[in-house]
N, C-alpha and C positions, 0 to 999 in steps of 0.2 A: 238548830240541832239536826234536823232533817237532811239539810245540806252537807253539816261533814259528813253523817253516818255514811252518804251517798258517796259521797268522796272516799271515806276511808273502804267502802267497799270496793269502790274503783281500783283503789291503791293494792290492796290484797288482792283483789283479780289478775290486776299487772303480773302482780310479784309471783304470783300463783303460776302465769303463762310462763316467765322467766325460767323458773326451776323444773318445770317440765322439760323446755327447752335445753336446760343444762342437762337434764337425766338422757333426754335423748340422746344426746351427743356422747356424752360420757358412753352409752350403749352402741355404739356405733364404733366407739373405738376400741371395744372390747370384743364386736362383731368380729373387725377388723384384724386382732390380733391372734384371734380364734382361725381367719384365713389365713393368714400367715404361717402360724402354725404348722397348720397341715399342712397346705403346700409344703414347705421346709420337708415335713417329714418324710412325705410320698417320696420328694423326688430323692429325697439322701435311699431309699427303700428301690424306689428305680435304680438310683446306680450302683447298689449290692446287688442286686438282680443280676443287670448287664453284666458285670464283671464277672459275677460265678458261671452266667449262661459262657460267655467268652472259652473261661478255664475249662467247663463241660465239652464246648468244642474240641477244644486244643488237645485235651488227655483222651480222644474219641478218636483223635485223626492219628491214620497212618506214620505220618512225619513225627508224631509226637514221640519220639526215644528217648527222651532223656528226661524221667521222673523226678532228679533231686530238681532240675532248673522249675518244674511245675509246683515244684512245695514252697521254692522260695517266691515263685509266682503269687502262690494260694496267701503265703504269711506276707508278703506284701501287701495282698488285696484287707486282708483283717486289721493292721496296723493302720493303713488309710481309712478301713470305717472307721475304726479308735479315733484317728486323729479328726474325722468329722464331729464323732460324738463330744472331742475335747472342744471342739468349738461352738458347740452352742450355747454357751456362754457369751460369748463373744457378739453373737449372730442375736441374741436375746439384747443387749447392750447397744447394738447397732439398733435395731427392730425399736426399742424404747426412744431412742433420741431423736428417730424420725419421726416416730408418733406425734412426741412432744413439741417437733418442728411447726407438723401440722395442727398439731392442737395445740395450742399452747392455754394452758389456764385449766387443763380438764383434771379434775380429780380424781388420778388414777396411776399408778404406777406399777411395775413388775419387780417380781425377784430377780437374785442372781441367776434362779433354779429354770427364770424362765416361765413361771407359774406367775398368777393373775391372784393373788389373796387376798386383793384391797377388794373384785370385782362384788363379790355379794352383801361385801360389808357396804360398797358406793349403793347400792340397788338397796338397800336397808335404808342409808340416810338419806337415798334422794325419796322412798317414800314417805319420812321423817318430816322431812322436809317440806313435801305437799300436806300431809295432815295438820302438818300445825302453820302452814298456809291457810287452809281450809277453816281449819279452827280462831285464827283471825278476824276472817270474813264475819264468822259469827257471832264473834266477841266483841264485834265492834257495833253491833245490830243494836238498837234501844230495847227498853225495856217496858211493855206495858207499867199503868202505875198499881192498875187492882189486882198484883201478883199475890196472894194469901201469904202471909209470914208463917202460918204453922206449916208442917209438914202434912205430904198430902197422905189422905186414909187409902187402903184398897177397897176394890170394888170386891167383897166377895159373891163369891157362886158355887154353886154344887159343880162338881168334877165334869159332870156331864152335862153342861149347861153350859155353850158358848157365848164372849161377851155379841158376837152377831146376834146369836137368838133376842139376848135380853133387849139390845139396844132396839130390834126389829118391833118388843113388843113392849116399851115401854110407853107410858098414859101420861097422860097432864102437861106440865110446861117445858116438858123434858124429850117432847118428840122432836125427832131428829132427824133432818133429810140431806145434809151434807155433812158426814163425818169418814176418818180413818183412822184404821185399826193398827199398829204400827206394833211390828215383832222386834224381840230383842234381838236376833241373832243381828238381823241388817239393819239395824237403827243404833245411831250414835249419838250421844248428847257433848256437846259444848263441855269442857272442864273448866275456864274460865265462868261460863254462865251458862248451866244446866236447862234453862228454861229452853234455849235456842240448842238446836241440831243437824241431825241431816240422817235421811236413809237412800238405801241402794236400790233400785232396779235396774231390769233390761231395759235395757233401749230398743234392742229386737227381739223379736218371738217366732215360735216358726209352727203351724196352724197347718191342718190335714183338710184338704179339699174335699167338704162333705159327700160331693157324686163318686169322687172316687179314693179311695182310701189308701191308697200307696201315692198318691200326689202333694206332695210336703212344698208349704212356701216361706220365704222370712220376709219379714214385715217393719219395716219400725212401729214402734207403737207413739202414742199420746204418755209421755211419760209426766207428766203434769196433774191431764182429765180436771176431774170436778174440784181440782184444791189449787185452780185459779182464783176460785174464792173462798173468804176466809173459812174454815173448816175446823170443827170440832176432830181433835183426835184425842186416841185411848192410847197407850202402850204397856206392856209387858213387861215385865219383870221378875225372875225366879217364880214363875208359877202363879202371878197376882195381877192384877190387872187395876191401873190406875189412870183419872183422867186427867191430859195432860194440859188442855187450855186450850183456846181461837188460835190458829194458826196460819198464816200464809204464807203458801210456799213460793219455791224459786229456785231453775233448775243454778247448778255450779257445776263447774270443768268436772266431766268422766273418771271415773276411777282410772287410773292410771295399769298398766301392767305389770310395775314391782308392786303398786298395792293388792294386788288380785295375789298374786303370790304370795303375800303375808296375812293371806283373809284364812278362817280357820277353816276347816273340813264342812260344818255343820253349815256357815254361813255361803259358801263353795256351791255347793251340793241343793243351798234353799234357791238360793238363783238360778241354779242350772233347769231345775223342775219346774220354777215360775218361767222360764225361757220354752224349754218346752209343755207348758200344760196348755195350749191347743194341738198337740199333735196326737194321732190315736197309735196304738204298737208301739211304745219307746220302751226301747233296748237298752240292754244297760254298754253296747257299743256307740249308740247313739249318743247317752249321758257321756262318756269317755269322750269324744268327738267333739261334744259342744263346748267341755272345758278345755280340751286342747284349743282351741278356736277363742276359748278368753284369754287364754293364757298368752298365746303370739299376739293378741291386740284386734285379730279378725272381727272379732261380738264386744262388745263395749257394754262395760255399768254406766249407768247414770246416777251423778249425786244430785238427790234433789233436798234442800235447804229447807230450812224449817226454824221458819220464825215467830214465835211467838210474839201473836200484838193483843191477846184480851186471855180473861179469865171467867168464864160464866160460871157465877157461884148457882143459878137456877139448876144448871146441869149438874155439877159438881155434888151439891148436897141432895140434890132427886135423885140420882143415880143410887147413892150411898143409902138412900132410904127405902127407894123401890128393890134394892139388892139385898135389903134386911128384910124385909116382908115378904117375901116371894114364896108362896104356899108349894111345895112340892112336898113328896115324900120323904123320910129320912132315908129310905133304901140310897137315893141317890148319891146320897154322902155329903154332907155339909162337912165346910173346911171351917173353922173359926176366926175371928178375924185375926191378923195380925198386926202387928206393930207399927206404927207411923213409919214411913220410909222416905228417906229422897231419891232422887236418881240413881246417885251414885255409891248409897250406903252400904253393899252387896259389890264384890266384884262380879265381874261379868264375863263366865268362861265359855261363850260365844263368841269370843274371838279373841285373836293375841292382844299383846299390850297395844304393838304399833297400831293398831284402826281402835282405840277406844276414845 
């Protein structure tokens, strides 16, 4: 079993590189006719220019006497842009069939109008397409066998009591020295098999030279660190906090940049801050800056994989117990507990459909 799993991941990898590859390309040719375009346009604008500069000489110069010959000049020059403008149709019709020469296979085509309609619909399904790539990968992963059949409890805690604090001071069988915290906005679970996921980070960060404070660097980081080995993690959900089981991770192919483009504001916005939180002064030109810079492909997401291979029920039911007994105050606010939940019980308005 070990062996296909590895295979079938092999296979979803391929397929994974393939369709990137097709997105590229497919973007290249929409590059392409984005150039064309304007060129087209400039110079049809260049030679309205030239001919009115021309007619400006002519009706300036001395020899110029004879006014009606410059108006049938002038209605000349107007009927010839008319008849440029009737041909871009024509010029859109040419411009497609060479495309198509050279590409042949890309999925993508033009109006009559000359307009590009299919292009954000292609960049929607090639990111369609890597996600449920991606979600493959995972789907094809095994499954521990002590996964609990009931649904899991939350961890409650007073509003002001993070699950960091508790985990830091938790006693007995339930101390903990490799685990991670996993927010909803950048964590995604498997819809095939919810136990298996993936979240986002930087790949680069950019970190202010403590001697001197205007000296900014970018760095790649260790987008892996301590969950080369297996690793207890938590995650979030609508305000509750549950634990998710041993996990070992595994980086997979980079968010792509139609998926960056389909990520939501919130989730946007949480990357761009964890990219910059070594830097001191950031400006909200800076924040602007760094997502232009996701956005063309310059700074890269990392998807890092998330596989579940155990279940520690010691952790699981201490946490839920040390989280019922926790002597504070009532000022602090205790929440009550709620309802058994799965992953997926709750939508999730941390991001669009496309990245769930």
């Amino acid at each position: 079993p070990a062996a296909v799993a590895e295979l079938a991941l092999a296979f979803q990898l391929e397929r994974l590189k393939v369709t990137e590859a097709l997105a590229a390309r497919d973007n290249v040719v929409v590059r392409l006719e984005d150039a064309y375009t304007s060129v087209r346009q400039k110079t049809a604008t260049l030679s309205r220019l030239e001919r009115e500069l021309e007619i400006l000489r002519r009706s300036s110069s001395p020899s110029s006497s004879n006014p009606r010959a410059l108006m049938q000049e002038s209605q000349c020059c107007d009927s010839f842009a008319a008849a440029e403008d009737e041909t871009e149709v024509e010029k859109g019709f040419s411009f497609e069939s060479h495309v198509r020469e050279i590409h042949s296979g890309v999925l993508f085509y033009l109006r009559v109008d000359g307009s590009r309609p299919s292009a954000f619909g292609n960049a929607i399904s090639g990111a369609e397409k890597t996600i449920a790539a991606r979600h493959s990968i995972l789907a094809a992963l095994p499954l521990p066998s002590d996964i609990p059949e009931d649904e899991l409890q939350p961890i409650v805690l007073p509003h002001s009591y993070s699950l960091g604090d508790f985990l830091r001071n938790t006693t007995g069988n339930i101390r903990l020295k490799n685990y991670r915290i996993l927010t909803q906005i950048t964590t995604y679970w498997c819809p095939d098999r919810e136990e298996h996921g993936y979240f986002l980070t930087p790949v680069f960060k950019c970190t202010t030279n403590p001697r001197v404070i205007t000296a900014h660097q970018w760095s790649a980081v260790d987008v892996l660190g301590h969950m080369r080995e297996p690793t207890e993690c938590f995650y979030n959900k609508d305000g509750k906090w549950y634990y998710a089981g041993t996990y070992r991770a595994f980086r997979m192919d980079d968010l792509t940049t139609q998926e960056w483009g389909l990520l939501s504001t919130e989730t946007t916005q949480a990357l761009i801050k964890e990219t910059l939180a070594g830097r001191k002064n950031v400006s909200p030109q800076n924040t602007y800056e760094t997502g232009q810079l996701y956005a063309a492909g310059a700074l890269r997401v990392s998807c890092i994989g998330l596989q579940c291979i155990g279940f520690n029920n010691e952790v699981y039911h201490g946490a839920l117990e040390q989280s019922r007994f926790v002597h504070l105050p009532r000022s602090l606010g205790w929440t009550a507990p709620a309802a058994p939940t799965g992953r997926h019980d709750a939508s999730n308005d941390d991001s669009k459909t496309l990245v769930n």
